[in-house]
C-alpha positions as CSV (number, residue, x, y, z in Angstrom):
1,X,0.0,0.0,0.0
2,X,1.6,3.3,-1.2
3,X,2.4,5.7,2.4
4,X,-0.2,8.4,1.5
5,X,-2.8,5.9,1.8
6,X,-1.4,3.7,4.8
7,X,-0.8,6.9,6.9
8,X,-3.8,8.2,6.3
9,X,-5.7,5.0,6.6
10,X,-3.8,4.9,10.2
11,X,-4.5,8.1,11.4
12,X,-8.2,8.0,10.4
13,X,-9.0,4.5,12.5
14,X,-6.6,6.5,15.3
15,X,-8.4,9.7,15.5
16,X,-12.2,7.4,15.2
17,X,-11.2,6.2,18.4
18,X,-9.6,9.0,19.8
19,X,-13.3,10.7,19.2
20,X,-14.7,8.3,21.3
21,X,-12.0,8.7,24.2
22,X,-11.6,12.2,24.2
23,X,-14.8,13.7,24.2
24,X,-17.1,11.0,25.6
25,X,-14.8,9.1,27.7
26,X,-15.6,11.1,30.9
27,X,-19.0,9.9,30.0
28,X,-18.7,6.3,30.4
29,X,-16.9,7.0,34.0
30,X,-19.6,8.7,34.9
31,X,-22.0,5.6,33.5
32,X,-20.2,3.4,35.6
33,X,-20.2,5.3,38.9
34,X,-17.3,7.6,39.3
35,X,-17.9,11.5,40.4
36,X,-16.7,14.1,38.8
37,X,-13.7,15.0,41.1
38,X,-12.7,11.3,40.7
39,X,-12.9,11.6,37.0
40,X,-10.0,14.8,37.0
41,X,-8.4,12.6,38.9
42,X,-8.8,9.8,36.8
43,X,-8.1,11.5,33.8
44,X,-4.9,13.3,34.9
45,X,-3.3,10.0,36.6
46,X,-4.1,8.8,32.4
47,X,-2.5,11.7,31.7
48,X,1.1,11.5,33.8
49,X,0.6,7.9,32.6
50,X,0.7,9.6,28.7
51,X,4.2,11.2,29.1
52,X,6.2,8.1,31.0
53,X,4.5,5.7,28.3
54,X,5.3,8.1,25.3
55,X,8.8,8.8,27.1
56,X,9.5,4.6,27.1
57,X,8.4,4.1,24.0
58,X,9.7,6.2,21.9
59,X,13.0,6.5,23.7
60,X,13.7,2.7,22.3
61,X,13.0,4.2,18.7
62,X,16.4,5.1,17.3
63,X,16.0,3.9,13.5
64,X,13.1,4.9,11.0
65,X,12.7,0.8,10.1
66,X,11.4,0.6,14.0
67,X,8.5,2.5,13.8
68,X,6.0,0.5,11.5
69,X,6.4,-2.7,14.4
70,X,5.9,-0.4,16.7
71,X,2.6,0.8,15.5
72,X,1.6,-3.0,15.2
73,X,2.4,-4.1,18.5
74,X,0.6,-0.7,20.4
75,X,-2.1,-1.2,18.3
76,X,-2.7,-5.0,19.8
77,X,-1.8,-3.9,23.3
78,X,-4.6,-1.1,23.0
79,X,-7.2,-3.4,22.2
80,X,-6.5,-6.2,24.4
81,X,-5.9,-2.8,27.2
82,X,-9.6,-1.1,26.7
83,X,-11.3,-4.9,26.2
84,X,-10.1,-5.1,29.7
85,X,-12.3,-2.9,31.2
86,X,-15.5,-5.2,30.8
87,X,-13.6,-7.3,33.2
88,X,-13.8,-4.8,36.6
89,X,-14.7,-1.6,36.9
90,X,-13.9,-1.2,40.7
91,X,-11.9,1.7,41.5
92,X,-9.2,0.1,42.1
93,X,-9.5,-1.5,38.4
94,X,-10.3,1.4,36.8
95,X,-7.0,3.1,38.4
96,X,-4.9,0.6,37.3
97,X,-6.5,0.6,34.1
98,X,-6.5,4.2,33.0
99,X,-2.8,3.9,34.0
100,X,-2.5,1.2,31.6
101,X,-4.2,1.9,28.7
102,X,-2.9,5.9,28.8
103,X,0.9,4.1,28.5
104,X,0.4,2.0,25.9
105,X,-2.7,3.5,23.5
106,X,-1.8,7.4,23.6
107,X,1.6,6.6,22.8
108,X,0.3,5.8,19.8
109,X,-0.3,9.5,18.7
110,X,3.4,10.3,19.0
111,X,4.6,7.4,17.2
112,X,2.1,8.3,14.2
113,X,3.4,11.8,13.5
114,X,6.8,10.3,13.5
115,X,5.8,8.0,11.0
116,X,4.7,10.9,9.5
117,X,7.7,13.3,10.1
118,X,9.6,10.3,8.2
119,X,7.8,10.2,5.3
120,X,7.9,13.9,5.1
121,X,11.4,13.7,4.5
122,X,11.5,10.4,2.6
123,X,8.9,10.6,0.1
124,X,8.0,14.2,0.2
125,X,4.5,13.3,1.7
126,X,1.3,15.7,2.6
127,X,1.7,16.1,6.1
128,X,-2.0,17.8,5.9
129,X,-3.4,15.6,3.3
130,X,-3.0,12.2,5.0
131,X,-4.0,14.0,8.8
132,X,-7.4,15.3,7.6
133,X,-8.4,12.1,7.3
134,X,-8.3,11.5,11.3
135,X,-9.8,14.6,11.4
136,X,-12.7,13.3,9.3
137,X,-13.1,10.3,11.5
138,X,-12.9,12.2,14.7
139,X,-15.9,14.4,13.3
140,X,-17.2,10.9,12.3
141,X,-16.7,9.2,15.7
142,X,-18.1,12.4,17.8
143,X,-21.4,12.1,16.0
144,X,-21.8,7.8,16.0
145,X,-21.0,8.0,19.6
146,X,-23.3,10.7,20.5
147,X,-26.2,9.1,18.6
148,X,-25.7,5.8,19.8
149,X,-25.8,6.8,23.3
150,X,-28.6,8.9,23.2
151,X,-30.6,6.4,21.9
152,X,-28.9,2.9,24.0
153,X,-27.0,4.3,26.4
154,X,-23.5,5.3,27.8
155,X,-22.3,1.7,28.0
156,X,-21.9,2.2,23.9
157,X,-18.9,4.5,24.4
158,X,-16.9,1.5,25.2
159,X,-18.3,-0.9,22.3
160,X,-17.8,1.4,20.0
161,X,-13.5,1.6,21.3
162,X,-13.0,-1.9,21.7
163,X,-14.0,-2.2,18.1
164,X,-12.3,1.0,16.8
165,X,-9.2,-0.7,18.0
166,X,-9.9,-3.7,16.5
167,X,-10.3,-2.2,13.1
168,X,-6.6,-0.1,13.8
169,X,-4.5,-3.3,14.5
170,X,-6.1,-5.4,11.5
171,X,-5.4,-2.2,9.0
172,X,-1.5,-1.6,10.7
173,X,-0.9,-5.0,9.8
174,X,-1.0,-3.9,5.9
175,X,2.4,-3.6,4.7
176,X,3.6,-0.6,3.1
177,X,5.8,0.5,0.0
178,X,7.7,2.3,0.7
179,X,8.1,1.8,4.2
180,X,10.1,3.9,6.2
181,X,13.7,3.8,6.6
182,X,16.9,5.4,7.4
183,X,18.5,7.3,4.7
184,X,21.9,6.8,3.3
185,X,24.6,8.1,5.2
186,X,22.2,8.7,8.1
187,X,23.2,8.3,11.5
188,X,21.4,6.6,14.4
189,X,18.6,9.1,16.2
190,X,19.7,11.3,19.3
191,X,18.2,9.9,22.4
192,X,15.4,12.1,23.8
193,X,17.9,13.7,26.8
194,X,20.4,14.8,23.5
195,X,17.2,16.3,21.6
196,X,16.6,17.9,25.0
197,X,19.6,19.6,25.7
198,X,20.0,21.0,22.1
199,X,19.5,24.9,22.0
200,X,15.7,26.5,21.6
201,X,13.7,22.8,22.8
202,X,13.2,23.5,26.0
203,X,11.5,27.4,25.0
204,X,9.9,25.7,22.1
205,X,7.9,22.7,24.5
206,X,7.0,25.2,26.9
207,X,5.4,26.7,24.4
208,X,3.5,24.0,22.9
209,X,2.7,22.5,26.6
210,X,0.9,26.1,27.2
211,X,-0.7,25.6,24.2
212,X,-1.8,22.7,24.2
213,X,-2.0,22.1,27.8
214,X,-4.7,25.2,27.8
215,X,-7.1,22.9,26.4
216,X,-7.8,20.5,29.5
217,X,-10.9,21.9,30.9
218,X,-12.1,21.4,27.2
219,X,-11.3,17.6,26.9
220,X,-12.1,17.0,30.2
221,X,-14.9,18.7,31.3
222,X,-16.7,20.6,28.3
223,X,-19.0,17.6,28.0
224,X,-20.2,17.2,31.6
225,X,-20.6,20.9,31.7
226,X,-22.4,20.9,28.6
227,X,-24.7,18.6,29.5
228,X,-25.3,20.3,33.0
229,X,-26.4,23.4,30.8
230,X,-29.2,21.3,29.2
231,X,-27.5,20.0,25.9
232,X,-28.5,16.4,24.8
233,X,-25.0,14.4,23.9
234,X,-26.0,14.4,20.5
235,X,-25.6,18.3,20.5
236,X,-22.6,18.2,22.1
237,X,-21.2,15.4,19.6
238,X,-21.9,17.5,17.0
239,X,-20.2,20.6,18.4
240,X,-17.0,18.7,18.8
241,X,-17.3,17.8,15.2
242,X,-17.7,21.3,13.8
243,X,-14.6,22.6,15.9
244,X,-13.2,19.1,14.0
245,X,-14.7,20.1,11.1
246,X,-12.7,23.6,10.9
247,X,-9.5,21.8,11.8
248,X,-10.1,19.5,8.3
249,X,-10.2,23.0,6.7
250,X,-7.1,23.9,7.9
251,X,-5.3,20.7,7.0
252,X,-6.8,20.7,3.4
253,X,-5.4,23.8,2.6
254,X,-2.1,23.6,4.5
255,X,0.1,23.6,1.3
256,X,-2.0,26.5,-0.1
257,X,-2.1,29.4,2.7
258,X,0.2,27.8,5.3
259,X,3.1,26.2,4.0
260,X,5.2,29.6,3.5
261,X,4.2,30.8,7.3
262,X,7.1,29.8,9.8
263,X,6.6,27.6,12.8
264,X,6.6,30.7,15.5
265,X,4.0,32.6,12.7
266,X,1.7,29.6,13.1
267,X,2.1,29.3,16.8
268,X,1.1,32.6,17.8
269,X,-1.9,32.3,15.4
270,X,-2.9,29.1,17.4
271,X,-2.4,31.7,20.5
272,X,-4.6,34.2,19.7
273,X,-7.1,31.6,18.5
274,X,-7.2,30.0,21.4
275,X,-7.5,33.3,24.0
276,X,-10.5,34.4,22.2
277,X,-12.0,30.7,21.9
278,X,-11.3,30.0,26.0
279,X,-12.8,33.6,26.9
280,X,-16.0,33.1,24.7
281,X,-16.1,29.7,26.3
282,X,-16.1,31.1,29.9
283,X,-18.6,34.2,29.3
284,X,-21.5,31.9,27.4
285,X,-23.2,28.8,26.8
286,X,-25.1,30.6,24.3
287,X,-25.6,28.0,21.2
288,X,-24.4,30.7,18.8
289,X,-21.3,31.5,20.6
290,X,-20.5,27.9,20.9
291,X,-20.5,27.1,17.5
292,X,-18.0,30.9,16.9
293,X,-16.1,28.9,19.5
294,X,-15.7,25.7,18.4
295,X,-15.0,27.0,15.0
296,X,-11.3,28.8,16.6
297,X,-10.7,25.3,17.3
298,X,-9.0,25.6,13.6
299,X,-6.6,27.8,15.5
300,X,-6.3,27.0,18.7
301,X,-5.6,23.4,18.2
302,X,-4.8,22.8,14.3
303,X,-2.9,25.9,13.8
304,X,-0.6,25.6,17.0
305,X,-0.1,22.0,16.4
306,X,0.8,22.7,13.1
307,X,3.4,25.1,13.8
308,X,4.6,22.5,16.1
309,X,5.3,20.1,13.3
310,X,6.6,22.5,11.8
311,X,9.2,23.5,13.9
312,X,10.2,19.6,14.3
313,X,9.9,18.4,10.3
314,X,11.9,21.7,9.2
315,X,14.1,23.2,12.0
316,X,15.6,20.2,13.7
317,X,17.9,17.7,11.7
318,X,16.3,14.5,10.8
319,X,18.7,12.8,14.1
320,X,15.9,14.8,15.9
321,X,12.6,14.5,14.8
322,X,11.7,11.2,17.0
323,X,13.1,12.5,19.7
324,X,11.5,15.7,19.4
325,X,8.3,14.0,18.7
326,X,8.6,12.3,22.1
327,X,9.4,15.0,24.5
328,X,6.2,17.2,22.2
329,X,3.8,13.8,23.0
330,X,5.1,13.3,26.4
331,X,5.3,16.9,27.8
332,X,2.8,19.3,25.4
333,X,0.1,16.4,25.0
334,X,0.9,14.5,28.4
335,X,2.0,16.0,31.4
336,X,1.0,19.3,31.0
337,X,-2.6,18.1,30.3
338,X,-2.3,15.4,32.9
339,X,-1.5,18.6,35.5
340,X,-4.2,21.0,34.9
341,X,-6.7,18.2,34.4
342,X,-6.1,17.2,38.4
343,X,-6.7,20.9,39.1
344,X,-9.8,21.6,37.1
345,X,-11.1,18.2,38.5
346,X,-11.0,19.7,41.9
347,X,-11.8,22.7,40.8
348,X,-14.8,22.4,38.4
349,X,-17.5,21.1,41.0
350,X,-17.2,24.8,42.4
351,X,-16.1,26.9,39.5
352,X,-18.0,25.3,36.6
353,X,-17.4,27.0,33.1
354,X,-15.4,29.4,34.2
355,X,-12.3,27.6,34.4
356,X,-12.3,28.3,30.9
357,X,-10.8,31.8,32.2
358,X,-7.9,30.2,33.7
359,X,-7.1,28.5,30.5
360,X,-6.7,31.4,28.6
361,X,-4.6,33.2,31.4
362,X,-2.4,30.3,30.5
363,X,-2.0,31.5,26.9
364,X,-0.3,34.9,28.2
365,X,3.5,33.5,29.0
366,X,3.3,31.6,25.8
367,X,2.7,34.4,23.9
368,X,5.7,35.9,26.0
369,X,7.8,33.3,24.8
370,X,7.0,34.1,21.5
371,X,8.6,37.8,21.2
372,X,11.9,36.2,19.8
373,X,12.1,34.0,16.5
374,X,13.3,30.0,16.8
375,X,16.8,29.6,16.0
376,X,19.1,26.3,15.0
């Protein structure tokens, strides 16, 4: 199978069931007894979980001819890891299990972009092209799941992952042509601790860990809140999609009105997206304003982690992209989530909605950060 379509065949039955965890996973712990304090905790031990599993993983990932039995193998543990929680859903189970499953599955996401970073390089692929497509199934998921469980239940949530997964590790075990490898005259990969001490990382995953990090009362707790407000889950599946939906736009026409902007240019656009979307977000619940603000998704999200592949795919050497990748999926996507997703579990019994404000307060030092251009 030719890489365009194997990535993007990858990413799409990733993202499906990504759009079941993400949104709706709260949901299901909910469905199966845990309160809403328990769930931030929850979540956030997942979280921590995230950055040591993507730390392990991709720390062993030296060579580009690694990363396709890599995929294979998380893929299987993922599924047999989610299948698990039919078994027990005690407390104590569903610790251990969110532990589990948040080592193994979201180490997944980093090792997909540097799949993708590779072929980038390699075979001069559409970074955007073959990402919309998760982008599409994530819209896809958001509204399956949210119909399904209006009309049969919560319990759905974790049918419809178990067999999301199933559908991943079938597809990963396609071969591809060409797969990836190392290219001539290429030296092994810098650990992650030698991609970490290189000048400009550390400024550039603070950054991204603001960025991205702003976004855990959205993953976390938009749902529940939503629904507190009065909206069915259908209405709040199909928000998700729209913000989604603008992200697609974004990625379709990356080559087109993106590809000359630098990473920093498309990092403070994903800043001021994401200030105005977190401030609409804690003044309203209004249906109008949700939809303006699930629309700067494009920007807070897409646009920031856009520049962030950007920065890794063009301003490091190739000896750096994996690690990169890891300490970006570890640190921006892991702990940094996994942190203010403890604190808005305590705090969002009392505050509600408006820990959206303290989410775009933590825009501010990233834009900060920003004043100066990256340099090699």
């Amino acid at each position: 199978m030719p890489p365009i379509f194997w990535l993007s065949s990858l990413f799409a039955l990733f993202y499906f069931s990504y759009g079941v965890y993400l949104p709706y996973w709260s949901l299901w712990l909910s469905h199966v007894g845990v309160h809403a304090d328990v769930i931030g905790v929850l979540l956030g031990l997942g979280m921590a979980a995230r950055c040591v599993g993507n730390l392990l993983v991709m720390s062993r990932i030296r060579r580009a001819q690694h990363l396709l039995p890599a995929v294979r193998w998380l893929a299987w543990l993922s599924l047999l890891s989610f299948a698990a929680f039919y078994l027990n859903q005690s407390l104590l189970a569903l610790t251990l299990l969110m532990i589990g499953v948040n080592v193994i599955y979201s180490a997944l996401m980093p090792l997909n972009e540097a799949v993708a970073s590779r072929l980038v390089v390699q075979v001069q692929l559409d970074y955007g092209k073959a990402r919309l497509w998760g982008s599409v199934a994530f819209i896809g998921a958001n509204i399956v799941v949210g119909s399904l469980t209006s009309q049969w239940g919560n319990q759905w949530i974790l049918h419809i992952m178990v067999m999301a997964l199933a559908a991943m590790w079938l597809m990963s075990l396609l071969p591809m042509t060409p797969s990836p490898v190392d290219l001539h005259g290429e030296r092994q990969g810098d650990s992650v601790l030698q991609v970490w001490r290189r000048p400009q990382i550390k400024r550039f995953i603070v950054i991204v860990a603001l960025l991205q990090g702003s976004h855990a009362v959205y993953y976390g707790f938009s749902a529940l809140y939503w629904q507190s407000q009065g909206y069915a889950t259908s209405t709040i599946g199909y928000l998700w999609g729209l913000g989604v939906l603008a992200e697609i736009g974004v990625l379709a026409m990356n080559r087109r009105w993106f590809e000359a902007m630098t990473a920093r240019t498309l990092l403070l656009a994903g800043a001021a997206c994401a200030l105005l979307r977190w401030g609409i977000l804690g003044a309203t619940t209004d249906i109008i304003w949700l939809i303006v603000a699930q629309l700067l998704h494009a920007g807070s999200f897409c646009l920031s982690h856009l520049g962030a592949m950007r920065y890794i795919s063009r301003d490091l050497d190739a000896e750096a992209v994996i690690g990169a990748q890891a300490l970006y999926g570890a640190l921006a996507m892991g702990l940094t989530v996994a942190l203010l997703l403890v604190a808005s579990g305590q705090l969002y019994p009392t505050l509600g909605g408006q820990l959206f404000w303290l989410m775009a307060a933590i825009i501010l030092p990233a834009c900060w950060l920003l004043r100066r251009p990256f340099t090699r």
